[in-house]
C-alpha positions as CSV (number, residue, x, y, z in Angstrom):
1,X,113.7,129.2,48.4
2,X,116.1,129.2,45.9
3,X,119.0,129.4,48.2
4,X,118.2,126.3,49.8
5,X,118.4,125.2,46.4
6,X,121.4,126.2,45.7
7,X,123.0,125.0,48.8
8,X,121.1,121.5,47.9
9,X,123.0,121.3,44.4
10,X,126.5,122.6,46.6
11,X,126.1,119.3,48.6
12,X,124.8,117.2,46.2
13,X,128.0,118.1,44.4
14,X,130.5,117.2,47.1
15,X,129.0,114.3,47.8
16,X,128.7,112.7,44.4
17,X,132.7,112.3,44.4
18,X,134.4,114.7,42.0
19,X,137.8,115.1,42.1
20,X,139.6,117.8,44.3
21,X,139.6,120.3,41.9
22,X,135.9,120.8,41.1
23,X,135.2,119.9,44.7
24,X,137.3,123.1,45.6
25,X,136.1,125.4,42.3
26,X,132.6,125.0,43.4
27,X,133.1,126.1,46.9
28,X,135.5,129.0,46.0
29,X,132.4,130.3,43.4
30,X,130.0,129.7,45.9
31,X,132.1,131.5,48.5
32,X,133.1,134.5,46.1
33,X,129.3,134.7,45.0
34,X,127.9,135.1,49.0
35,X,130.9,137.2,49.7
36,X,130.5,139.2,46.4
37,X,126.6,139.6,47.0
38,X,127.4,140.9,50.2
39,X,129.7,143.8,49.2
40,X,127.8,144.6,46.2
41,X,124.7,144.9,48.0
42,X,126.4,147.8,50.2
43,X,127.1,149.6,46.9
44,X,123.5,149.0,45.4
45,X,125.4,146.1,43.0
46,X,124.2,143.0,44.8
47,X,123.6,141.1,40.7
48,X,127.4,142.7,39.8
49,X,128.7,141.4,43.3
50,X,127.7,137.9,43.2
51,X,129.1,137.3,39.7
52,X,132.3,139.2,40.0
53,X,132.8,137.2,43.3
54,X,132.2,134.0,41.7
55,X,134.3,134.3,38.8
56,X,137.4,135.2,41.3
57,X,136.4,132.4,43.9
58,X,135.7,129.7,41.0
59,X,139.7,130.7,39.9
60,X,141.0,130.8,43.0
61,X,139.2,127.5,44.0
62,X,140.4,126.0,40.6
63,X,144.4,126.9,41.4
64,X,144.3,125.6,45.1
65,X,142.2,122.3,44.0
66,X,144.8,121.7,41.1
67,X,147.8,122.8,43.7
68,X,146.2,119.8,46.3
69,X,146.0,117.1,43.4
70,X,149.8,117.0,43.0
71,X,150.6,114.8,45.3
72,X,154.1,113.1,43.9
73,X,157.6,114.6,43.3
74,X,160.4,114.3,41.2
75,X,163.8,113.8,43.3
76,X,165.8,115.3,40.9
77,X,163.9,118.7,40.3
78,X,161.7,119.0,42.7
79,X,158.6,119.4,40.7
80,X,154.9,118.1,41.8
81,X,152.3,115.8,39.9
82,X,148.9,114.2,39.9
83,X,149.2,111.3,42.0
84,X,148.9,109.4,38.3
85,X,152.2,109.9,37.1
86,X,154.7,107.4,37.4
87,X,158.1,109.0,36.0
88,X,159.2,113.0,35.2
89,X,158.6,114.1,32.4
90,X,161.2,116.6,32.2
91,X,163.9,114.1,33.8
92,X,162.7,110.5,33.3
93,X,163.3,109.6,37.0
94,X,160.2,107.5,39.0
95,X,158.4,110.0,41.1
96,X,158.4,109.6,44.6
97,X,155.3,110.2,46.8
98,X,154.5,113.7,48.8
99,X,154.8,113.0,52.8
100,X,151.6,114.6,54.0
């Protein structure tokens, strides 16, 4: 029971339209939490698994969902930023948009 209702809050999640970063936080600490569970329950640490895991997925899904928001460039240096941002703010030149 209460996995299907943690998968129900996953969806519902996805599907109410947050951005890419807490789209991708909440699948890496869902991830890391199974995964975690998994290895801790071979140790007798199924509790310790599950959180350890999550804490290291939700990171990891936090620095790949904030790596896939940048989606413009600066010519000049080469630096990415959120699709928002009009100039650099280390150069001043107008960003230009990522190729994908």
């Amino acid at each position: 029971m209460l996995n299907r209702m943690f998968l129900f809050a996953i969806c519902c999640v996805f599907a109410i339209g947050c951005t890419t970063m807490q789209k991708t936080t909440v699948g890496g600490t869902a991830a890391g939490a199974g995964l975690g569970a998994i290895l801790g329950h071979q140790s007798g640490h199924t509790t310790e698994g599950a959180l350890i895991g999550a804490a290291l997925g939700g990171v990891t899904g936090a620095a790949v969902g904030n790596n896939m928001e940048k989606t413009k460039y600066c010519p000049v240096c080469g630096r990415r930023f959120k699709a928002d941002t009009l100039y650099c703010p280390y150069d001043g030149e107008l960003l230009k948009e990522v190729q994908k």
